[in-house]
N, C-alpha and C positions, 0 to 999 in steps of 0.2 A: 658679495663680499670681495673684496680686492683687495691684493698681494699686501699692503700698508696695513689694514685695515686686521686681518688676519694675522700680520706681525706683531701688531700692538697690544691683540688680545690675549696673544703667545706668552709673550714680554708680563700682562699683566697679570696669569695664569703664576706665571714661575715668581713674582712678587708677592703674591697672595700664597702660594705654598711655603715659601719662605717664611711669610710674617705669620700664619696658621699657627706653623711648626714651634716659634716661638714663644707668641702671645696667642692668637687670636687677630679679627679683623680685617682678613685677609679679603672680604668681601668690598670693603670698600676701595678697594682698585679695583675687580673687576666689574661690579655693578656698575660704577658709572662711566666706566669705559664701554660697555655695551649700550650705555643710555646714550652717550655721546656719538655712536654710532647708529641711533636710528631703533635700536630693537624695542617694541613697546615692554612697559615694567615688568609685569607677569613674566613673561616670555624670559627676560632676559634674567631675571629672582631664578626661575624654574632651573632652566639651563647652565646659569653660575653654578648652584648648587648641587647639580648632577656632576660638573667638569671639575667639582673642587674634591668629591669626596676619594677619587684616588689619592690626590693629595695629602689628604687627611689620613689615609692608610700607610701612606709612606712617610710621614712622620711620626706616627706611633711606630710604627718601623723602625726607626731612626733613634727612638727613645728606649730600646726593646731591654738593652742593661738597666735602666730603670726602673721599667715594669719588673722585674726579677719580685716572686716574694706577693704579687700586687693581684693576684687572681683573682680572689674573692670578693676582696673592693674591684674590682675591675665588673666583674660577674654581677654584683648587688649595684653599684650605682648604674652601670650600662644598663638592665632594667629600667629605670627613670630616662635613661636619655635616649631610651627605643620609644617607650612609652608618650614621652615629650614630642621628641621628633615627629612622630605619628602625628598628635596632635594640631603641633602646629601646621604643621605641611595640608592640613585638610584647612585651618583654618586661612590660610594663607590662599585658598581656592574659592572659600567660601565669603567670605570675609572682603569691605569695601578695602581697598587698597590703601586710606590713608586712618584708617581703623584703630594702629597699633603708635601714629606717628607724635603723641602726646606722651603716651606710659616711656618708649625708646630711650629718648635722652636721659630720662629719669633714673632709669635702670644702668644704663652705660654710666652716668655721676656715681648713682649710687655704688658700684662694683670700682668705682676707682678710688673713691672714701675708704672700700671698703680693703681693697690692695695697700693702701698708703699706710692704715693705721691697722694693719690685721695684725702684726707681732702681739702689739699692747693688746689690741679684743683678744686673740687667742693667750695671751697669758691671764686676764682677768678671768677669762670664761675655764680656761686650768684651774684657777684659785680658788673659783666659785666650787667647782664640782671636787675640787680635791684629788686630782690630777692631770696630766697633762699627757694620757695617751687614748688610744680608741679615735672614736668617729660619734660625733653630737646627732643627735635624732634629726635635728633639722639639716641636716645635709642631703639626704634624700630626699626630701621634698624640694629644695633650694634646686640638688640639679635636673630633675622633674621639670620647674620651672624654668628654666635658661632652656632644658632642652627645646620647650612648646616655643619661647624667644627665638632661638635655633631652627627650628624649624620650617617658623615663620617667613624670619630675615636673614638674620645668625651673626651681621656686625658686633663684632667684640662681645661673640658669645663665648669666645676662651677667657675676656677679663673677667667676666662675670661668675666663670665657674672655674675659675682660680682662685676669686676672691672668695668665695664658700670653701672651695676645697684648704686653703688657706689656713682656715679661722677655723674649719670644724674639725678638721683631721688632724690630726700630728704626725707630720710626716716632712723630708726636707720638700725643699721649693720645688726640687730638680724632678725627683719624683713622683710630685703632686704635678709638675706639667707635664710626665710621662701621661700620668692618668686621662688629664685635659684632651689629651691630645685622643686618647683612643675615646673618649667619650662624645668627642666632636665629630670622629668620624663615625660612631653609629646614628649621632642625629641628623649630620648630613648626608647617608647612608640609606636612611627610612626615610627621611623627607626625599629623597631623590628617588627612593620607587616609586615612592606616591605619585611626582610627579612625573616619569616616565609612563608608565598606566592612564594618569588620565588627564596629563596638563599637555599643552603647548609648547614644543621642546624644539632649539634648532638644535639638534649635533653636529652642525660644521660648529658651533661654540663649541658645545661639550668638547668633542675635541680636542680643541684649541687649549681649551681651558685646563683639560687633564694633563695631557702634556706638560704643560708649564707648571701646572700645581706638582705635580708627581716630581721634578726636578727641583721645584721650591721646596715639595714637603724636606729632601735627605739633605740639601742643604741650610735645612732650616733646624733640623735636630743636629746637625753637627756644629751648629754657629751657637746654639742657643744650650745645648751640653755643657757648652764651655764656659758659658758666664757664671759669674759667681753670682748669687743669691741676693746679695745688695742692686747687683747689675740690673739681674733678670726681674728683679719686682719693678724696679727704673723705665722699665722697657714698656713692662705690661701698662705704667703710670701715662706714660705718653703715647702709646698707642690710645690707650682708653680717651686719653683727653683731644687729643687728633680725630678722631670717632666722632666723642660729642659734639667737637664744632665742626666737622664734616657735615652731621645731620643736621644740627640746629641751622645751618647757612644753607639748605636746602629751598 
């Protein structure tokens, strides 16, 4: 790896900590800036995910006025995104590499339908049940699944468990992406022991990767604090849709 090459992935480390911190999707600059360099896919999935999850911690860092009050939800759904993560990260070992490359886009539409018009679902689904506070049953199963998604690949695994947490919770935005954020970092967390244990790891990436993530994550909870709630579902809309046709032009 040469000085350029090692800058690039720096550069793409602190872009992905930054857009994490925010939205979600942080993976799609560094995944294929390592494909673009040469490192086979495994290899370079494994190693993103290990170099992203300081990142991940430093953005829940970053969001820590948020969290205030959040323990319990914090505590009950991270279960689902240990659980998840696990999951996925073995199946992401086991599993043909282009396995998951149908269900992806679907999922990614689906979580941006799901961002764009979650006010109205979450006020009908208030109306329905006859109030508009707590946490709907399906929410824990929902981030269960993103986590196993997460685990897997993790592209715009924050849209996806924004748009649940969204529509099942009542909670402001701001706060539901505190959550996001420390639930991303336990499924890239568990997915990245798995694959330090018993995958194919370069850590001159990880590295590379931590770095830059770790300096995206606090500038990424400090840009992303500040947007108002109109802004910040705006954000997660086009990252999500930036995703979809990232993947589908594959």
């Amino acid at each position: 790896m040469g000085p350029l090459e090692a800058l690039a992935i720096l550069i793409a480390g602190l872009g992905a900590g930054t857009i994490n911190a925010v939205v979600g999707s942080g993976t799609l600059l560094t995944f294929p800036t390592l494909l673009a360099f040469g490192f086979p896919p495994v290899t370079a999935n494994v190693s993103n995910t290990i170099g992203l999850v300081p990142g991940s911690v430093a953005g829940a860092w970053g969001y820590r006025r948020e969290l205030a009050g959040q323990r319990r939800r914090a505590l009950r759904l991270g279960l689902a995104s240990l659980l998840g993560g696990a999951a996925g990260g073995v199946l992401l070992l086991v599993l043909p590499e282009h396995a998951f490359e149908t269900i992806v886009p679907v999922l990614i539409a689906l979580g941006v339908l799901l961002v764009i018009f979650g006010p109205r679902i979450s006020a009908w689904v208030a109306k329905r049940h006859g109030d508009g506070g707590g946490e709907h049953w399906w929410v824990w199963p929902a981030v269960l699944a993103t986590g196993v998604y997460g685990g897997y690949f993790g592209a715009a695994q924050g849209v996806l468990l924004m748009a649940a947490l969204g529509i099942g919770v009542a909670d402001t935005l701001q706060r539901l992406n505190a959550t996001k954020n420390v639930l991303a970092a336990i499924v890239n967390g568990v997915a990245g022991l798995i694959f330090t244990l018993v995958a194919d790891v370069d850590w001159r990436v990880v590295a590379l990767i931590a770095i830059g993530s770790v300096m995206g994550g606090l500038l990424g909870a400090f840009v992303g604090r500040r947007l108002p709630p109109q802004v910040l579902r705006g954000v997660i809309v086009v990252v999500g849709v930036v995703a979809l046709v990232a993947l589908l032009a594959k």
